[in-house]
N, C-alpha and C positions, 0 to 999 in steps of 0.2 A: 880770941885775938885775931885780928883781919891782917890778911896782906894786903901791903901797897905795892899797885905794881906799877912804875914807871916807866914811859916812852923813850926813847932817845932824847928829844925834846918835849920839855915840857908848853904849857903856854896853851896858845889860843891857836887853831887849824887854819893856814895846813901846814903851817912853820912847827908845830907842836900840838901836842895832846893834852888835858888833863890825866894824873892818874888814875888807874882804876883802884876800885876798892874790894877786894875780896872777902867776905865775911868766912868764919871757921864755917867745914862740913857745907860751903856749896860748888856750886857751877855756876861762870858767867860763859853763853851760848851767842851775846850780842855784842858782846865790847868790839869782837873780834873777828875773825873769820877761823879763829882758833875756841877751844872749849879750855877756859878759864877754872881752875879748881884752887878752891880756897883752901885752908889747913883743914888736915883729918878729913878729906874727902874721903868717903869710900870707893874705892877701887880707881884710884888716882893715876896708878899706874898704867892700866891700859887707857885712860883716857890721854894720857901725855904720849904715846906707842901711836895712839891715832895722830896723836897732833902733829907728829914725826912724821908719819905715813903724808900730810896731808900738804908741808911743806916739801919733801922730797920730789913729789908728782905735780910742783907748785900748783894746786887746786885745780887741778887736769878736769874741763867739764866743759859742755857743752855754752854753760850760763856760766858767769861771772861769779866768785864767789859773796856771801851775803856779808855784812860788816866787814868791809874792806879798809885800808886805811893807806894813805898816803905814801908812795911807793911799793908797795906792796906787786909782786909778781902773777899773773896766771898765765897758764898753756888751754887756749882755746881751742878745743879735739875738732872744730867743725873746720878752720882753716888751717888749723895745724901750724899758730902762729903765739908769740909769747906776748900778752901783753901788761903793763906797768900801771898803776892806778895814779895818775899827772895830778888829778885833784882829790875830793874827794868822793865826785861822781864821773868823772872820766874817765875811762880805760885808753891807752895809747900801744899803739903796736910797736912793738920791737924790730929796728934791723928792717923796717919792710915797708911798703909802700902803700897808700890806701889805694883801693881799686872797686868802681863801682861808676854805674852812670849819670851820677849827680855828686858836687865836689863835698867832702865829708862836715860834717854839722861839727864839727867840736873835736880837740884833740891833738888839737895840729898846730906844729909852731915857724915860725920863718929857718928854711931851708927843708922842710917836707916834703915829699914826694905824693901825688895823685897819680894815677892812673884811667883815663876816662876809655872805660871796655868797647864803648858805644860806639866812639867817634872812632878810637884809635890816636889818643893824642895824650901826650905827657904833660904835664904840669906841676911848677913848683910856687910853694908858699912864699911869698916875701917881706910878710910882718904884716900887711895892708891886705892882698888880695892872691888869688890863686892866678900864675900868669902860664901862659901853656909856651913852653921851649923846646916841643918837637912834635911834628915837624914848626919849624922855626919859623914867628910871624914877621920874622926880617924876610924880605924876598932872597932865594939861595937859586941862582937863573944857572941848571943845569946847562942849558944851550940859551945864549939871549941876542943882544942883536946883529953882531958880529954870524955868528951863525946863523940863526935867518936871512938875513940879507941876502949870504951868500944861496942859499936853496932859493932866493926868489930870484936871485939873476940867473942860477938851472934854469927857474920853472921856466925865467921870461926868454930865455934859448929855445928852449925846447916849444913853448905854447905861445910866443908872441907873436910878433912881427917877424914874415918872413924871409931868413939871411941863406946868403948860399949861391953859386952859381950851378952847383952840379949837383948831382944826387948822391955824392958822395960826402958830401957839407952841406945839403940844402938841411934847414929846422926851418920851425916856425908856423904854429897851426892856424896865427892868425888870430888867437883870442889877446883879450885885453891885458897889458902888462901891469904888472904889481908894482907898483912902490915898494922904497924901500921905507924901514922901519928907524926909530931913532930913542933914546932911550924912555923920552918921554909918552912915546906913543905904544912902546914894547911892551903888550900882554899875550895873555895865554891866547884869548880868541882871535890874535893874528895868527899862532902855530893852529889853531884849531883849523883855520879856515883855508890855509896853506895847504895843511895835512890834507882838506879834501880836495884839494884842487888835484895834489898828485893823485890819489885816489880815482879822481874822475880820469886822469889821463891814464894809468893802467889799466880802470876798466875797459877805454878806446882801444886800447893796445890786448887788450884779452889777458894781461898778465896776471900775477897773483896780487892780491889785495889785503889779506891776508894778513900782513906785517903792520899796516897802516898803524899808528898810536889813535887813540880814542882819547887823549888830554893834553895838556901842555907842560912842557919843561923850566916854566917857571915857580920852583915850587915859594909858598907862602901858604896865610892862615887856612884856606881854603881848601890846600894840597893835603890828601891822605896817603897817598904814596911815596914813599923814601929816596933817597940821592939815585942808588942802585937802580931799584927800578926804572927810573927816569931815564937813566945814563942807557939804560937795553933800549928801553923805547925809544928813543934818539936815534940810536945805531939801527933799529929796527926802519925809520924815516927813512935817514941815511939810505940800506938795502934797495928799499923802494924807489929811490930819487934813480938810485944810478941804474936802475932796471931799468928806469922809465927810458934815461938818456941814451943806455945802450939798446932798446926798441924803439927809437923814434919810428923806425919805416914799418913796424910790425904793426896790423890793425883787427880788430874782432867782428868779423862781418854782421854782427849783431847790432855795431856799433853806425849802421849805413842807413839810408833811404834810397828809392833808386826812384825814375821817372823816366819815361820816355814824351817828355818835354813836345812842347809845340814846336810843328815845322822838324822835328829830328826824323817823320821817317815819313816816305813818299813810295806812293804804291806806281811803277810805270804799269800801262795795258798794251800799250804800242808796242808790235811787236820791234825788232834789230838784230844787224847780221855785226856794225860798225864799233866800234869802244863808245860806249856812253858811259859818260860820270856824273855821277852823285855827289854835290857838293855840300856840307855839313861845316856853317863855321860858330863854333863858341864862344862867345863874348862875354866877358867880365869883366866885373867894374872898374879895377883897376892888374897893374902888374901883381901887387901884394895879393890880389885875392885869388890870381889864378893862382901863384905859389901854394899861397895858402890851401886851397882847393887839394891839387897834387903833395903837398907835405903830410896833409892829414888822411890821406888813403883816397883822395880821390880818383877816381876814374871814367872813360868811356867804355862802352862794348858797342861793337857794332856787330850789325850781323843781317845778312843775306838770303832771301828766297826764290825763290824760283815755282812755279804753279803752270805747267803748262794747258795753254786752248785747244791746243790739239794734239794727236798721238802720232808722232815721227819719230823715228832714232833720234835725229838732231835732240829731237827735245829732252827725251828721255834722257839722254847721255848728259847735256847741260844740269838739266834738274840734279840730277846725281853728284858732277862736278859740285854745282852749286852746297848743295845739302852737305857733304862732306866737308866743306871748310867748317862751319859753325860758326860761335860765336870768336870775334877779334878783339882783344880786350889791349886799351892804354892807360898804362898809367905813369908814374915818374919814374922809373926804371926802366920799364919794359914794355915791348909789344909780346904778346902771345895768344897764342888760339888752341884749345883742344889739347889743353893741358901741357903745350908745347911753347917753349919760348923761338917766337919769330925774327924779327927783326932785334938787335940789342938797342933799337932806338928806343926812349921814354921821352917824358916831356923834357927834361933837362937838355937832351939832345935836341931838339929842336931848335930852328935858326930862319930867316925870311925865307930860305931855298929848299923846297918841296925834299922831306927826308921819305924812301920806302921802307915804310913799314912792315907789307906783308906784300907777293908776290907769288901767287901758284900758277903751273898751267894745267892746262887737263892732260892725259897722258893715254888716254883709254877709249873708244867710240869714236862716235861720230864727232863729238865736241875735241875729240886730240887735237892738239895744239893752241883751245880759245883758252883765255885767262882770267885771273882777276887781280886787282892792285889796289893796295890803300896807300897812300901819302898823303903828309903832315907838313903843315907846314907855321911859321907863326905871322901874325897879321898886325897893321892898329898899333905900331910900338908898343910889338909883345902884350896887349890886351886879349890876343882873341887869338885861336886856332883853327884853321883852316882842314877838314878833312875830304877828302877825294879820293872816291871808293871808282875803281875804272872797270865796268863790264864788257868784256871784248868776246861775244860767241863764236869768232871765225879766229882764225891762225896769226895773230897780230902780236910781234915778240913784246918786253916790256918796255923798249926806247920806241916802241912807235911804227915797226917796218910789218908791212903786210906780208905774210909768207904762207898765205892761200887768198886768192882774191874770186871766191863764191862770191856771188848776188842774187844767187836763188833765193828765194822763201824756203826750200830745201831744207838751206843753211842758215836761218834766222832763229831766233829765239820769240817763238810767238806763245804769248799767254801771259802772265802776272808776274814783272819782278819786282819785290818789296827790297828796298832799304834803307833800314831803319839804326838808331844811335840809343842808347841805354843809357843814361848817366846815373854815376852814385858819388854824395856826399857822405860827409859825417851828419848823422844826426842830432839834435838838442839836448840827447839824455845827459853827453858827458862833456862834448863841447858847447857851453852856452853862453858864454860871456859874450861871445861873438856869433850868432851863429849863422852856420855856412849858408851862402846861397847859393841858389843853381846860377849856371850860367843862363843867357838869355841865347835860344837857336835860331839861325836862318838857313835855309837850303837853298841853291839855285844847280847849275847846269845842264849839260846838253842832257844827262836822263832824264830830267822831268823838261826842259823845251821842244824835244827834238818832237819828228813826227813818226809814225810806221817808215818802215822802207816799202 
């Protein structure tokens, strides 16, 4: 006598099964993923103890079990995941998500979850196709154009057109001003291109750079990084911007070219007992560019020698005078020489009426009482600046009164005096939209016309 063993349902797969047929005294090893025993099996009983063992541990194995049949459960040991048999050669996972770098061949119904390991991106089924909803291909504009704008009227304060009357408000480095943005025209590679522009103005400033973002804050299909992240990188911008704004006057002398320029330095041989000046005027092209010039770390240095032709105290004592001042440096704050701030005039102070810059006498030798003087002054409707360097070898105060009147050779200054002008700009590496020019030099007065005495 055989048993009949039937399914839940019977019918045609995968709604139903046909029944099985079990003949007396055998095993069916294929119907199932279970061992089938007909009547009078021998030793039926531990083969039904396995069959128990086999369900319990729902066919715990590396591989799937063999004759499976519709719904039917396994525990997969390699991911340590349950999975359901959906058809009759499908396994589907439980509770879980597929995860792998290509989307899964089979298995999967509208409202599943993907996992793409590779990219970093989520994706769900939707009856048609696998559509990815994170990061989200709708644009999600952590910062868009409202915030941009705003950091490009910063940058155009800070690197544009030069504003300001004084060095306490003067900005403006003189480079090319940015547009603003509008929603149509708002993508990443405006933040990208932005982002180096501060970049380029910290590296002029020597600051840290450091913080700069490396992408943009519009995320979409393209974006692998999340809200969060985005949201630090912004505030990261952000740090940078306002460094930049609160160093405008700070610069990294890396960031310079210097030149001693045609006509900036003139060598006298004639010897002089009288004040001779050296006249040194700077012209540029317009008002905005000398701003600009002095907003972005520009400067003069000027500086004085002395070489005498023959061997007197007089001379000695001058050359030494001389040699002791060193280099005179201007720039938009300040006069200073030898590590020393001179004068508190800078170019902001400057006006048509000759300002003194620097002012020493000698105090020691044969040279006690001669001097030296620089004044400034502005020219040309504020194009051009005027400098007048006064060497006086004999006792002549600084308004002009003689208070030793030698006319010996004695008391002259015979032998070489050099004076010469140093200018530095910013260079092309990080200002370049615009980039700086020198001004163009011309020298005249009575130092380079006069004759010997």
């Amino acid at each position: 006598m055989s048993y009949i063993v039937n399914w839940t349902k019977t019918g045609t797969p995968p709604n139903g099964k046909p029944a099985i047929t079990l003949p007396q005294l055998t095993t069916d090893t294929t119907s199932t993923s279970l061992t089938l025993t007909g009547k009078g099996t021998p030793n039926y009983g531990e083969i039904q103890q396995e069959n128990f063992i086999r369900l319990l541990e729902n066919f715990a194995s590396d591989t799937p079990p063999p004759h499976p049949t519709y719904g039917q459960i396994w525990f997969n040991t390699i991911d340590h995941s349950l999975y359901f048999l959906d058809t009759d050669t499908v396994w589907k996972r439980i509770g879980g998500i597929f995860k792998g770098n290509i989307a899964p061949a089979s298995g999967y119904y509208e409202g599943d979850l993907w996992w793409d390991n590779d990219d970093n991106k989520l994706h769900v089924y939707d009856g048609v196709d696998w559509q990815q909803v994170w990061p989200s291909l709708a644009i999600v504009p952590v910062a868009y154009v409202e915030e941009y704008n705003k950091l490009v009227d910063l940058y155009n304060r800070i690197a544009g057109t030069p504003t300001g009357t004084t060095y306490g408000t003067a900005m403006g480095y003189g480079q090319d001003h940015l547009p603003h943005a509008d929603i149509i025209s708002m993508n990443n590679q405006l933040w990208l291109d932005l982002m180096d522009k501060f970049k380029k103005l910290a590296q002029h400033q020597g600051t840290d750079t450091s913080l700069v973002p490396t992408r943009g804050f519009i995320l979409d299909k393209s974006t692998v990084h999340g809200v969060v992240t985005a949201l630090s990188e912004y505030g990261n911008l952000l740090t940078v911007a306002g460094s930049v704004e609160n160093n405008i006057h700070m610069f990294n002398p890396m960031s310079f070219e210097s030149s001693i320029l045609a006509n900036s330095s003139y060598t006298r041989t004639s010897s002089y007992f009288y004040a001779k000046s050296h006249e040194i005027v700077a012209t540029f092209n317009n008002e905005d560019h000398m701003k600009a010039f002095f907003n972005s770390g520009g400067k003069f240095q000027l500086n004085q020698q002395f070489t005498p032709s023959q061997s007197t105290s007089f001379n000695t004592s001058w050359q030494q005078f001389i040699s002791s001042i060193g280099n005179i440096t201007f720039n938009a704050e300040k006069t200073s020489y030898a590590g020393e701030v001179g004068a508190t005039y800078g170019f902001y102070d400057l006006t048509a009426t000759y300002k003194t810059l620097f002012y020493r006498t000698s105090s020691t030798g044969s040279s006690n009482g001669a001097w030296l003087k620089v004044e400034a002054r502005l020219e040309n409707n504020n194009t051009a600046i005027r400098f007048k360097i006064t060497f006086c070898p004999e006792g002549v105060n600084h308004v002009g009164l003689y208070t030793y009147a030698y006319t010996s050779s004695m008391y002259a200054a015979i032998g070489s005096t050099l004076s010469s002008m140093t200018t530095f700009k910013p260079n092309s590496v990080n200002l370049n939209t615009q980039v700086m020019e020198y001004p163009t030099i011309t020298n005249t007065g009575t130092f380079i016309t006069d004759t010997a005495v």
